[in-house]
SELUM-237691 format. One record per residue (C-alpha): x, y, z. Coordinates in Angstrom, 1 decimal, decimal comma. Layout:
N
xx: X | yy: Y | zz: Z;
...
This chain:
191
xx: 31,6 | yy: -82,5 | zz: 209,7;
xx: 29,5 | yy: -80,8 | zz: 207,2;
xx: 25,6 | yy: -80,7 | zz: 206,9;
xx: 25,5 | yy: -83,1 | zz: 204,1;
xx: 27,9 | yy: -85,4 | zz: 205,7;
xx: 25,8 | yy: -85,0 | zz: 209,7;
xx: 22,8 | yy: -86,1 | zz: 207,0;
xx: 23,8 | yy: -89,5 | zz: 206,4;
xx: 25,2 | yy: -91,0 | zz: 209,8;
xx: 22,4 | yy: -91,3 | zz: 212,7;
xx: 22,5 | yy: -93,4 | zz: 215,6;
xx: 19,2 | yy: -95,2 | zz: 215,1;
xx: 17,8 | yy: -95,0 | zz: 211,6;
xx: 15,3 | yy: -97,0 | zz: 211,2;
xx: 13,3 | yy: -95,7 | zz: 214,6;
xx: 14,1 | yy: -92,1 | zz: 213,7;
xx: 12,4 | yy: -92,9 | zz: 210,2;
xx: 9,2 | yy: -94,9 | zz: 211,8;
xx: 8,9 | yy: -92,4 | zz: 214,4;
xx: 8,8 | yy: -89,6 | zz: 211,9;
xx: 6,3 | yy: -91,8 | zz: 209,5;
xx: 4,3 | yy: -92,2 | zz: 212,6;
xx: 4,2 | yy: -88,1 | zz: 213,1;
xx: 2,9 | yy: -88,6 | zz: 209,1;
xx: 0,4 | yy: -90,8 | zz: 209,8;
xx: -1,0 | yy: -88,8 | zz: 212,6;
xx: -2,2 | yy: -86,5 | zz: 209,8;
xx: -1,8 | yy: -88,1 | zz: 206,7;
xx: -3,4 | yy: -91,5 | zz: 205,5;
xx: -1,0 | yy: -94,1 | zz: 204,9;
xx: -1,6 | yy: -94,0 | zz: 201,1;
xx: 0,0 | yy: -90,8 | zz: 201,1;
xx: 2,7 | yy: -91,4 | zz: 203,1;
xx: 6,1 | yy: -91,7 | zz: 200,6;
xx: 9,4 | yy: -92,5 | zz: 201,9;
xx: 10,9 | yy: -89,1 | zz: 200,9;
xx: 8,8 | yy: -87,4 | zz: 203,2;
xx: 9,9 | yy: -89,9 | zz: 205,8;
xx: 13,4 | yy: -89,2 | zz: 204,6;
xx: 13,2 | yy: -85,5 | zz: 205,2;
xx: 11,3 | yy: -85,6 | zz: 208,9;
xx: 14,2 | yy: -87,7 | zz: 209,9;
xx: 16,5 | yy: -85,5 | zz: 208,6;
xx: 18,5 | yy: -87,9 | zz: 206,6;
xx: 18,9 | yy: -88,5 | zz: 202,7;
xx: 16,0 | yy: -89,3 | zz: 200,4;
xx: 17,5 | yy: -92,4 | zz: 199,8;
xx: 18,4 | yy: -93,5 | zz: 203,5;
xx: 14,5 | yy: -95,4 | zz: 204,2;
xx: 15,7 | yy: -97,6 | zz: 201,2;
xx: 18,7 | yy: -98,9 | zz: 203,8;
xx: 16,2 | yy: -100,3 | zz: 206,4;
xx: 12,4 | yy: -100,3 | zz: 204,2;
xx: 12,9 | yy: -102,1 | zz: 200,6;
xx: 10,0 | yy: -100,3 | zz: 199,6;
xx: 6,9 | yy: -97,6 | zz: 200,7;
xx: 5,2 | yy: -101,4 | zz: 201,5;
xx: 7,8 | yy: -102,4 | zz: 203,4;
xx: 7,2 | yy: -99,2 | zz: 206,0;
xx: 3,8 | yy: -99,2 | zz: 206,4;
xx: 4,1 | yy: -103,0 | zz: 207,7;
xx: 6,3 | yy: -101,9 | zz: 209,7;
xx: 4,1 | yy: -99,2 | zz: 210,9;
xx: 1,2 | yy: -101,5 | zz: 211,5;
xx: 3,1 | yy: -103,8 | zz: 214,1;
xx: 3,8 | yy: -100,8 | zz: 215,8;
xx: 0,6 | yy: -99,6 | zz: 215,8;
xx: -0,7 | yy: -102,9 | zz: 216,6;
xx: 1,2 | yy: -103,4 | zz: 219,6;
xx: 0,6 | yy: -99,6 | zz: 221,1;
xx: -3,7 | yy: -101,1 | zz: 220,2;
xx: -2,5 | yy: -103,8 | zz: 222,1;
xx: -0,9 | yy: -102,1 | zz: 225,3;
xx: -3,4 | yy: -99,8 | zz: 225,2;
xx: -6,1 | yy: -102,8 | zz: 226,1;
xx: -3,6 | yy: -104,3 | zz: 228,5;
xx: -3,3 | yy: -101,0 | zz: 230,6;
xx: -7,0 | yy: -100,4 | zz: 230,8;
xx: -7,7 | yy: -104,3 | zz: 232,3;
xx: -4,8 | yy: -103,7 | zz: 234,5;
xx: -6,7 | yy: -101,3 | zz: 236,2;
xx: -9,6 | yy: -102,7 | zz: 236,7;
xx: -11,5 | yy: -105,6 | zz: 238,6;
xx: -14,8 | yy: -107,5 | zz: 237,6;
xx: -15,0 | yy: -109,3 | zz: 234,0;
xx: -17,6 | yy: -107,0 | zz: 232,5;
xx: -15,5 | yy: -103,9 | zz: 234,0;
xx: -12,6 | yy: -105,5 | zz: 232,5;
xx: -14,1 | yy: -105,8 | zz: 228,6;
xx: -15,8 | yy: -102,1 | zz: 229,2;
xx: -12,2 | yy: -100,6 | zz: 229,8;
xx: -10,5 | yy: -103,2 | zz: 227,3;
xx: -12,7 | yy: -102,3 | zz: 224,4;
xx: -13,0 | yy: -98,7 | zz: 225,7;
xx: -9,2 | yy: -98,6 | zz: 225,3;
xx: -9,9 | yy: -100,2 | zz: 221,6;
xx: -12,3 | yy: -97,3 | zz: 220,4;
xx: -10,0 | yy: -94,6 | zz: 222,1;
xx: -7,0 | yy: -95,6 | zz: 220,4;
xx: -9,3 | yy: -95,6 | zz: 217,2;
xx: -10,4 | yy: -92,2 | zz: 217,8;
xx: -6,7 | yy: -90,6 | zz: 218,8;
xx: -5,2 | yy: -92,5 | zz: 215,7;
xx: -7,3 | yy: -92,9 | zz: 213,4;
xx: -4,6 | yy: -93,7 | zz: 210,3;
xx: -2,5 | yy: -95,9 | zz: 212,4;
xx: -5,9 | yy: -98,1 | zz: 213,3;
xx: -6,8 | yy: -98,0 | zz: 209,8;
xx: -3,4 | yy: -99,3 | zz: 208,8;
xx: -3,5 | yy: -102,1 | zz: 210,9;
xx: -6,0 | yy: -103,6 | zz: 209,7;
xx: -5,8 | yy: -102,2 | zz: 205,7;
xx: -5,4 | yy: -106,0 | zz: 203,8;
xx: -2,8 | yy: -104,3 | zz: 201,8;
xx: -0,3 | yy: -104,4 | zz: 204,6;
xx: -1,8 | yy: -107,1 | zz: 206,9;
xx: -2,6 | yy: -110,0 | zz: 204,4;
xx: -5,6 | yy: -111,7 | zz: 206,5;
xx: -4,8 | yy: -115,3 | zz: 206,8;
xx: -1,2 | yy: -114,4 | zz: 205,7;
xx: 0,1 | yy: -111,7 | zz: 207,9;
xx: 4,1 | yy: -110,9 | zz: 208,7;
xx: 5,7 | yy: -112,8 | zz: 211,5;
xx: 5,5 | yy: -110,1 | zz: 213,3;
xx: 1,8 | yy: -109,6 | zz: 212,5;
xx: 1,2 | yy: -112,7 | zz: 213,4;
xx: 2,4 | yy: -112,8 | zz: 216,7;
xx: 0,4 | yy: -109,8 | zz: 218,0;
xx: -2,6 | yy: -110,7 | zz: 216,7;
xx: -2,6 | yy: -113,8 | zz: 218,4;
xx: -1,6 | yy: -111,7 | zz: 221,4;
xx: -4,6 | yy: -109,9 | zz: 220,9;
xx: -7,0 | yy: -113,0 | zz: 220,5;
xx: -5,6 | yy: -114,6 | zz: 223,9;
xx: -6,5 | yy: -111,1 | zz: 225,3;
xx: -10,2 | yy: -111,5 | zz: 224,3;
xx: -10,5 | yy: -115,3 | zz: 224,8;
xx: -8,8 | yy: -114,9 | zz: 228,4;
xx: -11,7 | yy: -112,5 | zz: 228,9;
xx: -14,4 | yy: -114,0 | zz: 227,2;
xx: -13,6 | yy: -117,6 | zz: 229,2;
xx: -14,1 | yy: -115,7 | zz: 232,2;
xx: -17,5 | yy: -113,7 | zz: 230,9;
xx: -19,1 | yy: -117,0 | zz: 229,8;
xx: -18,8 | yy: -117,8 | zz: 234,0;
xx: -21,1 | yy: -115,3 | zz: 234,6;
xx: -25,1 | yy: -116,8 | zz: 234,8;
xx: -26,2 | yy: -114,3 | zz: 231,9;
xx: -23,6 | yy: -115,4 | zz: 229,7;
xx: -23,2 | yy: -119,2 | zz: 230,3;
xx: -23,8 | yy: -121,8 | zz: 227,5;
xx: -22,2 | yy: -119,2 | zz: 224,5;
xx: -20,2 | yy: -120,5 | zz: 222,7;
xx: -16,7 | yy: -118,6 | zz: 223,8;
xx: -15,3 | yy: -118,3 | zz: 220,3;
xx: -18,4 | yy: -117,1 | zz: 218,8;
xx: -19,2 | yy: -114,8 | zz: 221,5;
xx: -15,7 | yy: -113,0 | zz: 221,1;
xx: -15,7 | yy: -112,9 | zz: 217,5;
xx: -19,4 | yy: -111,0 | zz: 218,0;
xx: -18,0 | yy: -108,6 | zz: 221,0;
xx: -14,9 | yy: -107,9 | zz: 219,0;
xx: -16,6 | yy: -107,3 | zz: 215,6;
xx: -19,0 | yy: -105,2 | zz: 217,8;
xx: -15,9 | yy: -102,9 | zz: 219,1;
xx: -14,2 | yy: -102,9 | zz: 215,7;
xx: -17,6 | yy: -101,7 | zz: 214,0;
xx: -18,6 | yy: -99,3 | zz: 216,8;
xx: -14,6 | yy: -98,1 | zz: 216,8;
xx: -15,1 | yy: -97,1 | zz: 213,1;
xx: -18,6 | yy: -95,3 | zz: 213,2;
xx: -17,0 | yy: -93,3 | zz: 215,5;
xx: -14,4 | yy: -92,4 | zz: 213,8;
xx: -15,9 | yy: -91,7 | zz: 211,0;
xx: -18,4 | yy: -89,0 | zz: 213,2;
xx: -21,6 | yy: -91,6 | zz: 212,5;
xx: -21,8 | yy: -91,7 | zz: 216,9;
xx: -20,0 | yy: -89,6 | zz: 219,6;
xx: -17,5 | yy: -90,9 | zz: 221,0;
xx: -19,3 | yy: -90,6 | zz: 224,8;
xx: -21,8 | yy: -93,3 | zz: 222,9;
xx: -19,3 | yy: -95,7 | zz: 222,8;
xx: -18,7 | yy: -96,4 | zz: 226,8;
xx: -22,7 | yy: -96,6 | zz: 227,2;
xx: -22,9 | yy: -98,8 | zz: 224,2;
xx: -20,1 | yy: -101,0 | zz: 225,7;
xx: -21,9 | yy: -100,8 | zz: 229,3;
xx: -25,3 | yy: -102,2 | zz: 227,7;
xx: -23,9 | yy: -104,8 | zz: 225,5;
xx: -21,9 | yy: -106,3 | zz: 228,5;
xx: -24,3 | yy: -105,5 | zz: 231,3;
C-alpha cells in the first residue's frame, strides 16, 4: 500500500483527530486550532476531519465534552479519596483549579459560549453539566448539615462556592494568584 493510500484508511478516525486536536489545544487556543492542522497530526488527508467534524465548530464541541468530562472525573477522583464534607469540596474544587491550571485551553473551551451555548448546550453538553451540578448539589446537601452552614439556601450556596472556584480557577490561570493560594483559599472559604 502506498503512503498516500496508508493516509486515508485509519482504524479510529475521529479519536486519532480529537486526540491530536487535544495535543493542539494543549498549546494553542481553540481559536487557532484549524482542521488541517488536525488533519496533519493525525496523519490523515486535509480533508478527512470533514468525514466525522462538519466544520472547525463542529470539533471544538466535540473537544469541550471531552474536556468537560476529564473536569468532571477529575472532581470525582479527588472526593473518592477523601472523607469529611469540607475535605471533600477542598479536594473537589482543588481538582477544578488544577485541571484549570494543567489545561488551560481545554478549560477555557468548555465554557467559551461559542461552543457551549449557555441555556442551549449539545446533548452531550447537557448531560455533563448536569452531571456536574448533581456533583455540587450532592455536596452542598451534605455541607448545609454542618451547624456553620445550616439555614443557606443549598442552591444559592453552590452557585456562590462554584462561581467562587470558577473565578479563583481563572485568576490563577491567568498568573493574578499562585496556584498554592488556591488550596488555602478553598480551606478558609469552607472552614
Amino acid at each position: 500500500m502506498s503512503r498516500s493510500s496508508a493516509r486515508y484508511h485509519h482504524g479510529d478516525l475521529q479519536n486519532a483527530l480529537e486526540e491530536a486536536a487535544l495535543e493542539l489545544l494543549e498549546t494553542v487556543p481553540a481559536g487557532r486550532i484549524s482542521l488541517r492542522e488536525v488533519a496533519r497530526r493525525a496523519g490523515v488527508s486535509h480533508n478527512a476531519p470533514y468525514h466525522h467534524f462538519g466544520d472547525r465548530a463542529a470539533l471544538l464541541k466535540a473537544l469541550g465534552v471531552r474536556a468537560m468530562g476529564d473536569l468532571i472525573a477529575a472532581q470525582e477522583e479527588a472526593l473518592a479519596a477523601e472523607e469529611g464534607v469540607v475535605a471533600r469540596l477542598t479536594a473537589m474544587f482543588g481538582a477544578y483549579v488544577e485541571y484549570a491550571c494543567a489545561h488551560p485551553q481545554a478549560f477555557a473551551l468548555i465554557f467559551d459560549p461559542e461552543y457551549c451555548v449557555p441555556g442551549s448546550p449539545s446533548e452531550e453538553m447537557a448531560a455533563l453539566i448536569s452531571r456536574n451540578e448533581e456533583l455540587l448539589a450532592s455536596e452542598v446537601a451534605d455541607l448545609i448539615r454542618l451547624p456553620r452552614f445550616e439555614g443557606r439556601d443549598p442552591e444559592a450556596l453552590a452557585a456562590g462556592l462554584w462561581a467562587t472556584v470558577h473565578g479563583m480557577s481563572q485568576l490563577v490561570v491567568l498568573g493574578h494568584l499562585p496556584r498554592t493560594a488556591s488550596r488555602h483559599a478553598l480551606t478558609a472559604l469552607l472552614a
